[in-house]
Each structure stands twice: as structure tokens, then as C-alpha cells.
N, C-alpha and C positions, 0 to 999 in steps of 0.2 A: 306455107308458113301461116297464112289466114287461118286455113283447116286444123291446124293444133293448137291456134290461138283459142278458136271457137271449141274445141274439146275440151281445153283448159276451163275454161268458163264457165261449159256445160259442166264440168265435174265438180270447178270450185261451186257453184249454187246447188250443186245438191249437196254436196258438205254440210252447208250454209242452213238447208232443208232439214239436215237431219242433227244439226243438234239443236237449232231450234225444238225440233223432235221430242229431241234426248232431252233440255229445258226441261219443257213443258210436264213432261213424265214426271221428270226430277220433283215438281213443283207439287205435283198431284201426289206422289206419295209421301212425300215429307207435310204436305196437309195432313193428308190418310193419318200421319204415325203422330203425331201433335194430337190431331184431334181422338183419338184412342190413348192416347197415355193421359190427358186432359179430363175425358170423362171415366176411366178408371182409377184416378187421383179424387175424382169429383165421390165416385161411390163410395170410395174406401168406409169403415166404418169407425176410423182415426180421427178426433176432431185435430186439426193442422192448430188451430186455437190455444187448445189447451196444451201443446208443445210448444209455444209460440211465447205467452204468460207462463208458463211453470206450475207446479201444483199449486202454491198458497197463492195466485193472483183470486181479487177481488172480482163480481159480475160485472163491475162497473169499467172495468180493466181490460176483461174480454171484450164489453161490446164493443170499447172505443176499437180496439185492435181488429175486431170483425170489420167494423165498421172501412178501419184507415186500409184495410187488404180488398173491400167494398167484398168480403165472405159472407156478409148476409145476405145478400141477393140468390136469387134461385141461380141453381148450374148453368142453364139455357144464358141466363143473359151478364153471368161470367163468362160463357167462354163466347158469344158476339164479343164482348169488350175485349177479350182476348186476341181475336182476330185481328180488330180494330189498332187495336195496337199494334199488333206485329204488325201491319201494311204499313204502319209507320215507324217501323224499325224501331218500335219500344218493346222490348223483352219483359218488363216488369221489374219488380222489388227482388230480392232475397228475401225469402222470411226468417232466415236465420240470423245473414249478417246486415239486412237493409240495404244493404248495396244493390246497384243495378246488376242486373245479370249480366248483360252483355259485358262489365265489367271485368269481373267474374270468368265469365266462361274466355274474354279478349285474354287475360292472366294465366290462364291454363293451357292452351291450345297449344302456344309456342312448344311449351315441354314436351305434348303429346305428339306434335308432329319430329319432334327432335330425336324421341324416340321411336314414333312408328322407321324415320328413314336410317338412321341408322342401325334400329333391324333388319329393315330388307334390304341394306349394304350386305348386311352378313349373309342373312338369310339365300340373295341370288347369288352372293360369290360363291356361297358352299354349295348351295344346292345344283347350281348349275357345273362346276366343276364336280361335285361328287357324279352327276347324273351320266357327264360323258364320260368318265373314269368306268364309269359299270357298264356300260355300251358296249365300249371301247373292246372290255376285258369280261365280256357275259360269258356269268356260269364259271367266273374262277375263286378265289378266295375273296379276291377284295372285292369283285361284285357281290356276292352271299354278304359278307361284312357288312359293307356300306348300306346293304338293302334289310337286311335285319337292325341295323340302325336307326334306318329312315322309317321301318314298320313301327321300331318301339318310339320314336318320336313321334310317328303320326297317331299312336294308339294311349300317349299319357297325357292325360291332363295338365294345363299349363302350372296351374297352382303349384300339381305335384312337381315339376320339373323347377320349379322356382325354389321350392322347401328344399330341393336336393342342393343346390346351387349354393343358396344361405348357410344349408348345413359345411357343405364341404371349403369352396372357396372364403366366408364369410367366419363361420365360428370355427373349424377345426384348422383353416391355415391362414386366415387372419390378412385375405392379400387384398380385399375390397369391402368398404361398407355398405352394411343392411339394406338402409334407408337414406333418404334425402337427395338433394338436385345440386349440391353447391360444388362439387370440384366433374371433372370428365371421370374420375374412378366411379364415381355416384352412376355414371351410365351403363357401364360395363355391363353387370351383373344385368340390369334388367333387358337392356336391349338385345345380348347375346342369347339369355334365356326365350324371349320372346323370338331371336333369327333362327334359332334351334327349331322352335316349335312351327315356324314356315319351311325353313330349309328343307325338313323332311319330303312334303310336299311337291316342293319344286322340284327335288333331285328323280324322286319316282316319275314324275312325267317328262322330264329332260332325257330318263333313261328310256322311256315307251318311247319316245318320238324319235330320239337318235338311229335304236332300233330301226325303227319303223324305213325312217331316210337310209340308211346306211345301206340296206339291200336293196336302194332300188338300180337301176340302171346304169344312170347317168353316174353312178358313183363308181362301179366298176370300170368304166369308159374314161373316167379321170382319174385312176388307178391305172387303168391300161396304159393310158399318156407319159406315165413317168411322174406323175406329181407325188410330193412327198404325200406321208400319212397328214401332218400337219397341215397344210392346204387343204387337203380333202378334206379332214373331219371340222376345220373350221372355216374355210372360204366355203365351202361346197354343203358339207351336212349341215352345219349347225346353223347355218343361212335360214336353208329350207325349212327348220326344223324351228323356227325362231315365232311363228304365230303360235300354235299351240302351248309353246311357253309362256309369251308374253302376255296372254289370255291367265295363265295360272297367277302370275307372275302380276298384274293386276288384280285379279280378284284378290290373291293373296294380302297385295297393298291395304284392299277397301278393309280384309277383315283383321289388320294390324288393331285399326283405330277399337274393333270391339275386343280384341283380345290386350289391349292396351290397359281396359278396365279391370281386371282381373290382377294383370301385372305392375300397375300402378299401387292397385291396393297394399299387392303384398311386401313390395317394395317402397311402399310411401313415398314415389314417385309425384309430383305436384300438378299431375294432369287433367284433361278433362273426364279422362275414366274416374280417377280418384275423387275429383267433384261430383261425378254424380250417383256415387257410392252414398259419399257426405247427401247430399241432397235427400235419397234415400232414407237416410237412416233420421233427417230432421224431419220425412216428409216436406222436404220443400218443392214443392211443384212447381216454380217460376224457372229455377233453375233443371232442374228435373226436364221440364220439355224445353228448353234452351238447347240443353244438352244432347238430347236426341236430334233439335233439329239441326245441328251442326255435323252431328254423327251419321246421322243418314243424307246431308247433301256433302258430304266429305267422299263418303263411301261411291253413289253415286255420281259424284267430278269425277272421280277416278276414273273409276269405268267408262264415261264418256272421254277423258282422254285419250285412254288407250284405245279403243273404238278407232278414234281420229289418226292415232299413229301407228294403228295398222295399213295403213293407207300409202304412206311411207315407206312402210317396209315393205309392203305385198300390194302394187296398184291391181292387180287384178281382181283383188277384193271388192266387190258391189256393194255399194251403196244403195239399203232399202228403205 
């Protein structure tokens, strides 16, 4: 009993070891992507000022406004005070609305996470069911089908699969609207648009991997037994076959939130893609790297979750 208490231990501190690990990475590149959006915001050849006052502002009007954003200082010792801040959990101003960022970006997130999961509700219920459907049944009609589906979903553009969406469900049958966040029909459209453009994904590696399981051994030998199909292909195959998924199935997760920005727009969705569209288009830079750095340690968590809950699912997985 000692001896598996002491292995327990042993495993739980390297866990412990390695997302610390995973932290520290996390921290060093969301530096990395701050400090690069930061000074290529800094170069730009856009005065952020004179979008800031309007055309007919007075000099005396700019400097004060240079001044109150403290834009007159050299880049260098912007972005020190930048730092500076952030270690103390100050994001800065809006230059567009004057509001805090954090405010701002705290106001958005809700929606974008509302829709990133309720995309990949859709996205792994289809993809995972379409993937062992084509396993199941390789090389018949509904595999071709399903898998010429999943190609032209992995090969078009989200924008474009959105336009189609708007067009059909929105203008020519009138069952869900355009834009906006206020009733659950408001979700519909975007979030199913966006499970479509994952699902493809996941359905084609649910189908390699099932493949892959289904000929091996041990599956004939629990076929030999008398177990139904049903057992087999889900106690037995889809077991096995459940890290290579959950790896897609993850990453997939992380890149909801950047394909979120696309789909936000088009659907005037109230996220944080669609802020920092906005942000973009006022050049606001406060919110601008707010945005990113909420986007790439979102992306990040994720993937260190999943990491963690492979663990779980497959202990023979190492911990490096």
C-alpha cells in the first residue's frame, strides 16, 4: 500500500513539475505576442492622435490628449510603463471609449466563450459521430459522402460558409437573425457555422484513428468473444482511439477563440473577436494587446488542460 502511495506522489509532483512548466512557457509567449503587437502598433505610420481628436481638433487639443495617453514619450519608455502596468494588473485606457480595458475586454469574453462552447458541442457531437459512421462503413456511399463533406468543410473559408448561412437560413427563409447576442436564436447561426468549420476536422481524424484501432488484434479477439458490434466499437475501439482525438479536439478548442474573430464580425456577435476588429479599425492599442493577451493565454490553458487530462484517460502516458 506504501509502495502506491509513494508512486502516487511520485506522479502527482511531476504533474505539479510540469505545468508549472506549461505556466512559465505560457507566460514567455504571451510576453513574446504583447511585446510584438506593441511595437508594431508603435511603428505604424497612423498617428493614433489624430484619430483620437478628429480632423478639426486644435494643436492645443492633440498635445493635451498626447499628453493625458503620456504618447509623447519615446516607444522604449511606453512600453517599460507598459509592462509596468500590466505586473499590476492595469491594462490601460480605451482610446476610443476611455474606459478601462479590462473592462472592456471582462464585457466580451462571456459571449466569446458562449460561443467558442457551444461550437465545439456541435462541432465534436458531428464530427465524432460522422468519423465512426465512415470507419464503420469505409469505402461505401455514406463514407464518400460524409468525407467529401468534411474535405469541402475543411477547404472553405469561414467568412464564406457564414455568407452562405445568412444567405439561406437568414434572408431567403427567414428562420434566425443576422446579427446581435439578445435571444439563444441570435446563437444559432453563428455557433453552428463555426461547429461546421471544426467538425470537418475532427470527423477526418476520428475516421484515421478508428481505422487504425479497429484492425488491430485485440479487437478481433473481442469480436471472437461474442461481443456485440456496439461494445466493440465503443467500450473497445473508441477508447483506444480517444487520445489522438482529444489532442484534435483540443487544439481545435484553442483555435475556436481565433476563428471566433472572423465569425463575430460577420455576425455582429458582441465578442472579444469583434472588439478587437473595433480596436483595429480605431487603432486602439490598449485594447488591441489586451485582446491578444487574453487570446493567446485562452489558447494556451487549453492546451495545458488537455495535456493534464490525458493523463486520465491514458496513465501510461509520460510526463516530460
Amino acid at each position: 500500500m506504501g509502495l502506491f502511495q509513494k508512486r502516487d506522489m511520485q506522479r502527482f509532483i511531476k504533474i505539479l513539475r510540469f505545468i508549472f512548466k506549461r505556466l512559465f512557457l505560457m507566460a514567455v509567449t504571451i510576453f513574446i505576442l504583447i511585446t510584438l503587437v506593441f511595437f508594431t502598433l508603435s511603428f505604424m505610420p497612423v498617428d493614433p492622435v489624430s484619430i483620437l481628436c478628429g480632423p478639426g481638433a486644435t494643436e492645443e487639443s492633440i498635445k493635451a490628449v498626447r499628453k493625458e495617453f503620456g504618447l509623447d514619450d519615446p516607444a522604449y519608455i511606453q512600453y517599460f510603463r507598459f509592462l509596468k502596468n500590466l505586473i499590476q494588473g492595469d491594462l490601460g485606457f480605451s482610446w476610443r471609449s476611455r474606459q478601462p480595458v479590462i473592462v472592456e475586454i471582462m464585457s466580451a469574453i462571456p459571449y466569446t466563450v458562449i460561443l467558442a462552447f457551444a461550437a465545439m458541442i456541435i462541432a465534436t457531437l458531428l464530427g465524432i459521430i460522422t468519423g465512426i459512421i465512415s470507419a464503420k462503413k469505409q469505402f461505401s456511399l455514406i463514407d464518400n459522402i460524409s468525407m467529401g463533406i468534411s474535405l469541402i468543410g475543411v477547404s472553405t473559408p469561414i467568412f464564406i460558409l457564414a455568407l452562405i448561412f445568412i444567405y439561406i437560413f437568414a434572408y431567403r427563409l427567414g428562420w434566425f437573425p443576422t446579427s446581435g447576442s439578445e435571444t439563444l436564436s441570435h446563437l444559432i447561426l453563428p455557433s453552428v457555422c463555426l461547429g461546421l468549420f471544426v467538425a470537418a476536422s475532427i470527423a477526418r481524424l476520428v475516421r484515421a484513428s478508428m481505422l487504425d484501432v479497429l484492425r488491430q488484434d485485440y479487437i478481433r479477439t473481442a469480436r471472437a468473444k461474442g461481443l456485440s458490434e456496439l461494445t466493440v466499437v465503443f467500450k473497445h475501439a473508441f477508447r483506444n482511439a480517444l487520445i489522438p482525438i482529444l489532442t484534435i479536439v483540443g487544439m481545435q478548442f484553442g483555435l475556436l477563440f481565433g476563428g471566433s474573430v472572423i465569425t463575430e464580425t460577420v455576425f455582429a456577435w458582441p465578442g472579444l473577436g469583434r472588439l478587437i476588429i473595433t480596436s483595429i479599425n480605431f487603432k486602439d492599442a490598449p485594447v488591441l494587446q489586451g485582446g491578444v493577451m487574453f487570446f493567446a493565454g485562452g489558447f494556451t490553458l487549453i492546451n495545458l488542460i488537455m495535456d493534464i487530462f490525458y493523463q486520465f484517460i491514458d496513465p501510461r502516458i509520460k510526463i516530460k
